[in-house]
C-alpha positions in Angstrom: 0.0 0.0 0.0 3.0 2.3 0.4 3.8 2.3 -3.6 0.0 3.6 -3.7 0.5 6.3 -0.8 3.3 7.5 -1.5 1.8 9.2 -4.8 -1.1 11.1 -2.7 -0.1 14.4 -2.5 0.6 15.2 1.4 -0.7 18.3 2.4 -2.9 20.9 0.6 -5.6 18.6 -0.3 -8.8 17.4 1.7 -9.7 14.3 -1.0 -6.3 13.2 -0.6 -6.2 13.4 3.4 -9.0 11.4 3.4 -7.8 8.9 0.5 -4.8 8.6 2.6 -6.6 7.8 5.4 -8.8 5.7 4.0 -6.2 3.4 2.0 -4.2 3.3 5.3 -6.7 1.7 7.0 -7.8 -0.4 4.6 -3.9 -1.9 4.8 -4.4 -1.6 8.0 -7.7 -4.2 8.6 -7.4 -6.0 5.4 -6.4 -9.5 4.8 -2.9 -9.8 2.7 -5.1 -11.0 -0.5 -7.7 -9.2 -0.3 -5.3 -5.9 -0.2 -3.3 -7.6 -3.5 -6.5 -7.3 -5.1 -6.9 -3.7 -4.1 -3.1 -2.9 -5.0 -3.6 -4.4 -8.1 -6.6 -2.4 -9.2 -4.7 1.1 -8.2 -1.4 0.2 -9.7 -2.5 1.6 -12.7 -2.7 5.2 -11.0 1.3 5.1 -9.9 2.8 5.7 -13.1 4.4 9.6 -13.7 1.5 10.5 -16.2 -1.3 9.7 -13.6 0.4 11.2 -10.6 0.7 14.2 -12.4 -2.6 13.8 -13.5 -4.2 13.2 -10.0 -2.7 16.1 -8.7 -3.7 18.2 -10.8 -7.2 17.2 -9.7 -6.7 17.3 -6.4 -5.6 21.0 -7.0 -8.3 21.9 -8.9 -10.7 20.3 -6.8 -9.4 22.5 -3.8 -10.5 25.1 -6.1 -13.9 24.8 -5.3 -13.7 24.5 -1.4 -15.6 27.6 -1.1 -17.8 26.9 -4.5 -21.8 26.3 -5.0 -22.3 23.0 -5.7 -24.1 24.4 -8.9 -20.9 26.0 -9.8 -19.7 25.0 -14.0 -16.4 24.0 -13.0 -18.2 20.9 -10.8 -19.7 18.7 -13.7 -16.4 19.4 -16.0 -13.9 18.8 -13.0 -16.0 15.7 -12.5 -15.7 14.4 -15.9 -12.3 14.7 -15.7 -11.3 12.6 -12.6 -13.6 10.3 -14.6 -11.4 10.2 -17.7 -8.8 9.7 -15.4 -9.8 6.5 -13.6 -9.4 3.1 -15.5 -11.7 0.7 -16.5 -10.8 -1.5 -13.7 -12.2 0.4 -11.0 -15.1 1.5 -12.6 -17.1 -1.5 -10.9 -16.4 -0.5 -7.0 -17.9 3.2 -8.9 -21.2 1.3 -9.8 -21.5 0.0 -6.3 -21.6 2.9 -4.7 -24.0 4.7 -7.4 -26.4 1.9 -6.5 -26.6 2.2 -2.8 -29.5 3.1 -1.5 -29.0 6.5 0.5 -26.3 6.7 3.1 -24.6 3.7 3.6 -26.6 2.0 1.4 -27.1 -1.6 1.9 -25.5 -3.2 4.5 -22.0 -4.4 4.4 -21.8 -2.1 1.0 -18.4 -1.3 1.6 -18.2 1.4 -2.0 -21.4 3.1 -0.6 -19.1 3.2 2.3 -16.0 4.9 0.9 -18.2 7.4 -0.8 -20.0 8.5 3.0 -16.6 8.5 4.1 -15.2 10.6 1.7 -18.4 13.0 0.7 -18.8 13.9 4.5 -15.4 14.9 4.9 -15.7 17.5 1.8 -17.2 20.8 0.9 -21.0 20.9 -0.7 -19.2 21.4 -4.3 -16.6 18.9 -3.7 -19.0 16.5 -2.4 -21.2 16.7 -6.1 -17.8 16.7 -7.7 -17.1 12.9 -6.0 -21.0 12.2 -6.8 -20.8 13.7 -10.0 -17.7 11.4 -10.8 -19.2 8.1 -9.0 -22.6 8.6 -11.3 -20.6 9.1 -14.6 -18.2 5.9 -13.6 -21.3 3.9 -13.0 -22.7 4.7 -17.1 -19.1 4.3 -18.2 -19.3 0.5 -16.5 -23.0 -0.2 -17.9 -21.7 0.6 -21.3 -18.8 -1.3 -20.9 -16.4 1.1 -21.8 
């Protein structure tokens, strides 16, 4: 889990913090394959071209700390971090989109994540991670 860590930005970014967190912990509580399989999905997001990409997102996504959730740059930095996250991952993305309000169903642990991370966030940030979840979700059920 340290390869993926090590790639968050640090400081300056709330989404970050909170993926940092969150990743930590799941090393933390998670069984050795289980994390593998985790590893193996967010590889992919290591390389210098999606590091660079990521933080760039994170940045502007600080951008909007103070932003209506109604504000234009939401659904186009939302379609972005889309773009940016592979094919692999867009299945944990459909999970979450079909929870059933907070938490969703029992036991869901992407309808987790996404509480976790929404509640941590500003209003417009929050739609951003929505915004991004939903768009993941109809990238998946296309199968693109």
């Amino acid at each position: 889990m340290a390869e993926v860590l090590r790639h968050l930005p640090a400081e300056g970014s709330r989404l970050a913090a909170v993926d940092r967190g969150l990743l930590t912990l799941l090393d933390t509580v998670t069984d050795p394959a289980a994390r593998e399989r985790v590893l193996t999905l967010l590889r992919p997001l290591t390389t210098p071209e999606a590091v660079a990409r990521g933080r760039e997102l994170y940045r502007r996504l600080e951008e909007l700390a103070d932003a209506d959730p109604g504000d234009p740059r939401v659904a186009g930095l939302a379609a972005d971090f889309a773009a940016s996250i592979p094919a692999e991952l867009t299945g944990l993305a459909g999970a979450a989109e079909e929870a059933d309000g907070p938490g969703g169903a029992p036991g869901n642990a992407a309808a987790v994540w996404l509480d976790a991370i929404t509640a941590e966030l500003s209003p417009a940030q929050a739609e951003v991670v929505r915004l991004t979840v939903r768009r993941l979700a109809e990238r998946r059920e296309e199968g693109r």
